[in-house]
C-alpha positions in Angstrom: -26.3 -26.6 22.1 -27.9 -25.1 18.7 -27.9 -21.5 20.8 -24.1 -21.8 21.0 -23.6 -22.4 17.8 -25.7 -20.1 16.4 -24.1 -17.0 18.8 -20.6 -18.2 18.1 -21.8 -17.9 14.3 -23.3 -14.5 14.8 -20.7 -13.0 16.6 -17.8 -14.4 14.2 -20.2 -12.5 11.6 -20.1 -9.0 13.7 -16.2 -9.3 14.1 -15.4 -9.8 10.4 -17.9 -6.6 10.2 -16.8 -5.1 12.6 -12.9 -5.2 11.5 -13.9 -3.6 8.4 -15.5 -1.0 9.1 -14.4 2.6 8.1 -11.4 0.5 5.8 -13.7 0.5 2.9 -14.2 -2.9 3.0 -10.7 -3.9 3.6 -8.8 -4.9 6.9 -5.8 -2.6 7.0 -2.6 -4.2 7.3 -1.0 -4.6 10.1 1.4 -2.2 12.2 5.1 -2.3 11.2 7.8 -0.2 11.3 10.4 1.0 8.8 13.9 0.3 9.9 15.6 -0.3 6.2 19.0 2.5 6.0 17.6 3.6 3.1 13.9 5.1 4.0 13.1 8.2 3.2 11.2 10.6 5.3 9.2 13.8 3.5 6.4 16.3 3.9 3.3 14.7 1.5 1.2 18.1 0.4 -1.5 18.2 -1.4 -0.4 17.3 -4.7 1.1 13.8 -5.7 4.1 12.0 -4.6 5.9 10.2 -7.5 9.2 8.0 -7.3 10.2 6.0 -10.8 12.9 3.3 -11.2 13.4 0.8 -13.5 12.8 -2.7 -13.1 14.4 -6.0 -15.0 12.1 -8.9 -15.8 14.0 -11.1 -13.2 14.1 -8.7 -10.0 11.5 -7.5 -7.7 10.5 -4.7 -5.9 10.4 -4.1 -2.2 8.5 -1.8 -0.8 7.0 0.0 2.3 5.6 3.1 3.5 3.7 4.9 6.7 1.5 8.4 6.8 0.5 9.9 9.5 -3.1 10.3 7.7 -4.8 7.8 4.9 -4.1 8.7 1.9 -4.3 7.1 -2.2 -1.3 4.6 -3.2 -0.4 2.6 -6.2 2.3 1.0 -7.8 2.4 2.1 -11.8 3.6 1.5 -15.0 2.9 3.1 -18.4 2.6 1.6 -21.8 2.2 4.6 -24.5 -0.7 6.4 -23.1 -2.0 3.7 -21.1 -1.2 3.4 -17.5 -1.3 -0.2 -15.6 -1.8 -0.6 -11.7 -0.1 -3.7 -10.3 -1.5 -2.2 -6.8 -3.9 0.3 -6.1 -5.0 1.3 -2.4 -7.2 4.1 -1.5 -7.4 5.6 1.5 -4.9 3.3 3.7 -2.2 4.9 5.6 0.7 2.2 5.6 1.3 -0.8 2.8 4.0 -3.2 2.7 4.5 -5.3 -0.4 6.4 -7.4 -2.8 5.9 -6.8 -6.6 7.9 -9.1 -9.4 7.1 -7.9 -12.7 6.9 -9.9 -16.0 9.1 -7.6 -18.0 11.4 -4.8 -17.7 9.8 -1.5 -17.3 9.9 2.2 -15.1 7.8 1.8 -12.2 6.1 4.6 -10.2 5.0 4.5 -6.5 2.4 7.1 -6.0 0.9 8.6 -3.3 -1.6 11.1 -3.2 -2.6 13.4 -0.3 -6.5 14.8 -0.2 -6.7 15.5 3.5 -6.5 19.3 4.7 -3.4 18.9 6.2 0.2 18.2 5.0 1.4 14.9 7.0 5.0 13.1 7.2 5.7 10.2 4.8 8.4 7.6 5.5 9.1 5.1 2.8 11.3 2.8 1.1 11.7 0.6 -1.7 14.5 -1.6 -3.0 15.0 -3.3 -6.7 16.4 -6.8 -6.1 17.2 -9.9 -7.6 14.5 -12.5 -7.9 15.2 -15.0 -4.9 
């Protein structure tokens, strides 16, 4: 019985290594798909992607996108000459997320392309009302 145990425990081990492996540590989120009217679909080159908005203390922002290749994302704000990261992500080549912020600000989503190749970006992102 202590040989079960002691597989079941290594081979839980390998999985959780296993799913990790070449995602820098990270599982990668799951598939989904981006079916919101408003997405937008571009061609991300080689230099950085930038959408701003602004943002009141009681809404939210939700947001999504899919590459066809991993690429850097975050979600930014500035303060003077400083620069804050509610969500930073490198190499990943889908996120979905909800972000509430504490006060009103402009808000960047940023992506940032350091493959060889240009590859298609579809996105979206929507300022609501805190539910």
């Amino acid at each position: 019985m202590k040989k079960f145990y002691r597989l079941s425990f290594f081979l839980l081990i390998t999985l959780s290594i296993a799913s990790c492996i070449g995602t820098g540590g990270k599982p990668k989120q799951p598939p989904f798909v981006i079916d919101n009217e408003d997405k937008i679909e571009m061609t991300l080159r080689h230099t950085p992607h930038e959408e701003c908005f602004a943002v009141q203390a009681n809404q939210e922002i939700d947001f999504a996108f899919i590459t066809d290749g991993d690429v850097d994302f975050n979600l930014h704000y500035h303060v003077g000459r400083d620069i804050y990261y509610p969500v930073k992500e490198e190499d990943i080549n889908r996120y979905k997320g909800v972000y509430t912020p504490e006060k009103k600000q402009i808000y960047c989503l940023m992506w940032t392309n350091y493959g060889e190749d240009s590859i298609p970006l579809t996105y979206y992102y929507t300022v609501n009302d805190k539910k």
